[in-house]
C-alpha positions in Angstrom: 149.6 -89.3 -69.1 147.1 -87.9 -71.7 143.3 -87.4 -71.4 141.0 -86.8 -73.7 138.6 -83.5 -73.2 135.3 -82.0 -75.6 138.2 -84.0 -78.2 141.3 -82.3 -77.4 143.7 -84.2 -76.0 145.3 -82.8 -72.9 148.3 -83.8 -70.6 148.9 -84.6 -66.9 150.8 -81.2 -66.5 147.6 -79.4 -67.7 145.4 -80.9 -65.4 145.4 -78.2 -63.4 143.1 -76.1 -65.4 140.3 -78.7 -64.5 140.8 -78.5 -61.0 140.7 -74.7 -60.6 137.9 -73.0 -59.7 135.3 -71.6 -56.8 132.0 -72.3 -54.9 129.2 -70.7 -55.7 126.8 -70.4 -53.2 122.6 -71.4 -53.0 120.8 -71.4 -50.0 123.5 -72.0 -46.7 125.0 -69.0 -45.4 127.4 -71.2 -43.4 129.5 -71.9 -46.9 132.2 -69.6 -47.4 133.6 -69.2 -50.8 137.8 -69.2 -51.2 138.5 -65.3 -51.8 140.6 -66.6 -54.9 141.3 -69.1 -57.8 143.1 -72.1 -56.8 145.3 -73.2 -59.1 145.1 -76.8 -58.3 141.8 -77.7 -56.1 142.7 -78.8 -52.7 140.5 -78.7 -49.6 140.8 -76.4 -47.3 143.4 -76.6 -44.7 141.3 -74.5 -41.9 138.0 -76.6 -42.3 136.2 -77.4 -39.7 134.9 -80.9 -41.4 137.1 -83.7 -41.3 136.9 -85.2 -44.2 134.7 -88.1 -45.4 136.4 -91.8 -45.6 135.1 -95.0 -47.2 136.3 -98.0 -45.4 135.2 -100.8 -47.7 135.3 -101.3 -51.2 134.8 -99.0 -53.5 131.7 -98.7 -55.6 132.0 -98.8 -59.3 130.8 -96.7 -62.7 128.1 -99.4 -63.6 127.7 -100.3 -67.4 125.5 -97.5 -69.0 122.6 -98.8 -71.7 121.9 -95.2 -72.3 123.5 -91.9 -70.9 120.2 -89.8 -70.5 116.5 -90.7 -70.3 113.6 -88.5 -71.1 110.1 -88.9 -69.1 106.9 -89.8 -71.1 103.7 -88.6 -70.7 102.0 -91.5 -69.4 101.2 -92.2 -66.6 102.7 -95.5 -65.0 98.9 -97.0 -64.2 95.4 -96.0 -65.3 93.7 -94.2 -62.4 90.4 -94.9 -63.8 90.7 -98.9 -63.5 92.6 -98.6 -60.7 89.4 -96.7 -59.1 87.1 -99.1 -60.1 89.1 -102.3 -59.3 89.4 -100.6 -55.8 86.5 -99.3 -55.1 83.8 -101.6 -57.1 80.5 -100.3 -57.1 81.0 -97.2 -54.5 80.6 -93.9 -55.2 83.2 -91.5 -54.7 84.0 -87.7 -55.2 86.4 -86.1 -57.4 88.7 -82.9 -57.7 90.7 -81.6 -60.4 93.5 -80.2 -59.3 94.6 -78.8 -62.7 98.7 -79.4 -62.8 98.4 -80.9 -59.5 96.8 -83.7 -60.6 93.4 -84.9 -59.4 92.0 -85.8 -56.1 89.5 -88.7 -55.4 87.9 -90.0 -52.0 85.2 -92.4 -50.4 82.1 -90.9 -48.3 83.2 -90.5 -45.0 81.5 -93.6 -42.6 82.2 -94.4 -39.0 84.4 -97.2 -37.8 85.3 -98.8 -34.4 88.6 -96.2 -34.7 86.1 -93.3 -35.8 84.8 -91.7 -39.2 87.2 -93.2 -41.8 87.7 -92.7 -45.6 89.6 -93.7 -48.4 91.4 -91.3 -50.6 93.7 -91.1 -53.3 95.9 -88.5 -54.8 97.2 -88.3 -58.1 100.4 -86.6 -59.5 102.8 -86.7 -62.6 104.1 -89.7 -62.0 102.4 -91.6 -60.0 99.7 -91.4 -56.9 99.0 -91.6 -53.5 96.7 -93.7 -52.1 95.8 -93.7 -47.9 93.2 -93.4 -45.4 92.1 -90.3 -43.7 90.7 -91.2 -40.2 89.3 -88.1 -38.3 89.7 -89.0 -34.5 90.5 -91.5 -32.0 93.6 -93.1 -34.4 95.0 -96.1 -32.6 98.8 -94.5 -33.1 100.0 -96.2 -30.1 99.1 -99.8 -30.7 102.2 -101.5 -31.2 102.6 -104.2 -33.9 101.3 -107.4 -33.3 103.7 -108.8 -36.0 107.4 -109.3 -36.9 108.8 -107.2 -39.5 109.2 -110.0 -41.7 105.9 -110.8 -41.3 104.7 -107.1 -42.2 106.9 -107.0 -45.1 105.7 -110.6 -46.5 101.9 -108.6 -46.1 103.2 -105.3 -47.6 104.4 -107.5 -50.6 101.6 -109.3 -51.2 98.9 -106.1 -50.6 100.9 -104.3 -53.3 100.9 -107.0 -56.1 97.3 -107.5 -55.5 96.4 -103.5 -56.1 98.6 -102.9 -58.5 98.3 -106.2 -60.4 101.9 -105.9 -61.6 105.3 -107.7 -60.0 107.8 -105.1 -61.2 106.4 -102.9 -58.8 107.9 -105.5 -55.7 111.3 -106.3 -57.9 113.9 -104.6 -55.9 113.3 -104.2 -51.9 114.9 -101.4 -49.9 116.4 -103.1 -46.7 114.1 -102.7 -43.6 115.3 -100.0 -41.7 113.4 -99.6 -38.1 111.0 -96.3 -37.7 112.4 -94.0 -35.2 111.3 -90.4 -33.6 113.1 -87.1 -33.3 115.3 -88.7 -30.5 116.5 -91.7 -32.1 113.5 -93.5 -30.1 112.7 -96.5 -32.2 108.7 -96.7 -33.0 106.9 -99.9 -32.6 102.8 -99.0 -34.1 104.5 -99.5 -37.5 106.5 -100.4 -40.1 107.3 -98.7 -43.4 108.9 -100.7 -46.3 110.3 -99.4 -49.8 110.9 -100.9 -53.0 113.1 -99.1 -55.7 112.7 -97.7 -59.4 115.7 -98.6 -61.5 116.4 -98.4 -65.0 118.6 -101.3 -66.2 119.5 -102.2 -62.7 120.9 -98.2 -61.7 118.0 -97.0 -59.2 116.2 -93.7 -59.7 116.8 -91.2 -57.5 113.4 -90.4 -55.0 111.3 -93.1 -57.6 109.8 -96.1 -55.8 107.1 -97.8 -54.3 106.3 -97.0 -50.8 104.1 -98.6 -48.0 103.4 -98.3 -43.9 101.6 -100.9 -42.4 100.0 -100.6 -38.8 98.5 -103.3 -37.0 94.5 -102.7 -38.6 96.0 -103.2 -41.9 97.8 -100.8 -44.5 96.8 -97.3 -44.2 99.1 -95.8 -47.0 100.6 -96.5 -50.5 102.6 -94.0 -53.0 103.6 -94.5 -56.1 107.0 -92.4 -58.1 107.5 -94.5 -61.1 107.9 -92.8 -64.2 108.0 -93.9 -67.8 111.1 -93.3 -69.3 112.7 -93.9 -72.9 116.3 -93.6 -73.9 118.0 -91.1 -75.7 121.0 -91.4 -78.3 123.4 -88.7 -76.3 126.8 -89.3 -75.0 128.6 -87.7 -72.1 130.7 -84.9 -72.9 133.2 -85.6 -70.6 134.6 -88.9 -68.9 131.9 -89.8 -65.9 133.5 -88.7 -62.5 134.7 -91.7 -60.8 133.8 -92.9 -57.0 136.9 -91.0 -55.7 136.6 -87.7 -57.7 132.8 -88.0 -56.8 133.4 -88.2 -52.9 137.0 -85.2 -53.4 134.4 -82.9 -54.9 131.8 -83.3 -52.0 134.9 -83.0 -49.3 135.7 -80.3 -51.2 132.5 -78.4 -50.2 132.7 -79.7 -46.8 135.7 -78.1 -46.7 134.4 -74.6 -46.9 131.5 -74.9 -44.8 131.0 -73.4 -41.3 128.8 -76.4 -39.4 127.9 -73.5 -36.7 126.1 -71.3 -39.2 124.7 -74.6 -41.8 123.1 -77.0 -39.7 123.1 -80.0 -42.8 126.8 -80.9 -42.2 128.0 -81.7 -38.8 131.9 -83.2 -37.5 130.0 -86.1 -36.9 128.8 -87.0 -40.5 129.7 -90.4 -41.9 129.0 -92.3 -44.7 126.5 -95.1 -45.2 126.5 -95.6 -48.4 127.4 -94.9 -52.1 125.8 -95.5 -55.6 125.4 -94.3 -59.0 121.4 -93.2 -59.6 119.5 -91.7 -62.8 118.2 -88.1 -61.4 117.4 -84.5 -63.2 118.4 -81.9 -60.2 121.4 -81.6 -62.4 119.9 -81.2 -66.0 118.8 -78.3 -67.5 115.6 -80.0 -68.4 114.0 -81.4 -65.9 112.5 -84.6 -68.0 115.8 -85.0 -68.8 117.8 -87.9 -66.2 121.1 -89.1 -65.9 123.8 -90.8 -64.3 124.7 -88.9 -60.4 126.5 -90.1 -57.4 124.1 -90.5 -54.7 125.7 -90.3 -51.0 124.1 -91.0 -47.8 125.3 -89.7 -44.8 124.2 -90.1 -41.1 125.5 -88.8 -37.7 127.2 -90.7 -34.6 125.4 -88.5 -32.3 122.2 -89.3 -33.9 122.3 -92.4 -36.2 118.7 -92.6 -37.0 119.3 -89.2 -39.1 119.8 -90.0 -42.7 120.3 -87.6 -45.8 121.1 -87.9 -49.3 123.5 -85.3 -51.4 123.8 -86.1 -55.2 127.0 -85.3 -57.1 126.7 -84.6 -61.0 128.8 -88.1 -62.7 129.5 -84.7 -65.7 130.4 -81.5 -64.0 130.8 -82.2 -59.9 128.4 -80.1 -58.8 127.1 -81.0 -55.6 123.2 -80.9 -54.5 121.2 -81.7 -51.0 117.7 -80.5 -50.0 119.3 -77.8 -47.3 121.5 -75.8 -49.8 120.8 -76.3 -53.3 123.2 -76.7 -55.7 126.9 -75.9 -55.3 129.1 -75.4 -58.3 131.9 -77.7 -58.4 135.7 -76.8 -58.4 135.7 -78.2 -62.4 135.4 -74.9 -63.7 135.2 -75.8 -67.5 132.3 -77.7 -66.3 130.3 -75.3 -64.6 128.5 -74.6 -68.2 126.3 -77.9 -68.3 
């Protein structure tokens, strides 16, 4: 068998060398780096994960238009008509929030649920748009609709503030609210609608909206602009099943009584290729990552994403960082 490697061609016997290596170690105590190289990566006999399985079929390396992506400038909608399609003929206060972005908002007036005001929130890419009702919130009031009904009004609120469809193109799967407890929640719904970039979703890009019986209280926008750039990958894309090795791998070494982000009970929900930038050195900079959602039997309603780099194996989540990955000849991108 014969690979080819940064254009050298390498054999099966000298595989090896890509598979040694050691964890580095960002932000979890409870991961516990071997005490030496490994000549060929294997996971760890004494962990304390079981690994993770896929029952089904196996998701694929989609068809790439362009390896990397870098963010524009522009914003995806022009605040400024926005504001005054909104808001026609009131008067409202604004903030600049330098870097942040910039802050705009309605007088406050009283309502049958209290004083009540519009807001809305601007950042890089995108904004935030919601109400901001002071006391006597009816939180409790469960909805009076179906969730099919909610999602039929979510739809057609968004089209008509945005005015723009692509927004509504690809809806997330309606996934019931629930509490701490697994309880579910019935005084709303939320619904999502993904960012994607020649069908491959963005990673934490989207449109988002709750709706509550009174109406919609909340809409934010992630959607940045991006444009393609003429870069190849330096090394074949990792493939479904050296994606999911190199995150059992890290399990492997991880004590779930000291890191509370893995537990014996994780599973997988699902699988999928996404554009991101935690692993690029510049952070306008997106491409190709395996995204991995995992829950818990003991608590299904708890959901999590960690990414693994399509390039190098490294492995991120919001609770530790990023890991290096047991490709040591990789570790430099």
């Amino acid at each position: 068998m014969i690979l080819k490697c940064k254009g050298t061609m390498v054999f099966g016997p000298v595989l090896a060398v890509l598979f040694a290596g050691s964890i580095a170690l960002m932000g979890c105590t409870g991961v516990m780096a071997p005490n030496r190289t490994m000549p060929q990566a294997t996971l760890n006999p004494d962990s304390a994960l079981p690994a993770l399985v896929w029952p089904g079929d196996k998701p694929q390396l989609p068809e790439f238009t362009a390896w990397e992506y870098m963010v524009q400038p522009e914003p995806p909608v022009d605040v400024e008509e926005l504001l005054a399609r909104i808001w026609e003929g009131k008067e409202y206060e604004s903030y600049d929030h330098g870097e942040y972005g910039m802050y705009y908002r309605l007088p406050l007036y009283q309502s049958k649920y209290g004083r009540f005001r519009e807001e809305l929130e601007t950042y890089g890419n995108g904004f935030s748009y919601r109400w901001e009702i002071n006391e006597n919130y009816p939180k409790q009031r469960a909805m009076d609709k179906s969730p099919e009904q909610a999602f039929k009004q979510a739809g057609a609120y968004a089209r008509a503030f945005l005015v723009d469809e692509r927004y509504t193109e690809y809806p997330l799967p309606f996934v019931a609210p629930v509490d701490e407890d697994g309880t579910q929640i019935n005084h709303f719904y939320e619904f999502n609608w993904e960012h994607r970039i020649d069908s491959i979703p963005v990673h934490r890009e989207g449109l988002y909206l709750r709706v509550i019986p009174e109406g919609i209280p909340q809409l934010r926008l992630s959607w940045s602009t991006f444009a393609p750039l003429d870069t190849e990958p330096q090394y074949q894309p990792l493939t479904f099943d050296e994606a999911l090795f190199s995150l059992n791998y890290i399990r492997s070494f991880i004590d779930p009584h000291k890191c509370s982000e893995h537990s014996a009970d994780d599973f997988l929900v699902s699988a999928q290729v996404v554009y991101s930038n935690v692993f690029s050195a510049d952070p306008v900079v997106y491409r190709p990552v395996w995204e991995f959602t995992l829950s818990r039997s003991s608590k299904k309603s708890y959901r999590f994403p960690i990414l693994v780099d399509c390039l190098t194996g490294k492995v991120s989540s919001d609770h530790d960082g990023i890991v290096e990955s047991y490709l040591k000849d990789r570790l430099t991108l």
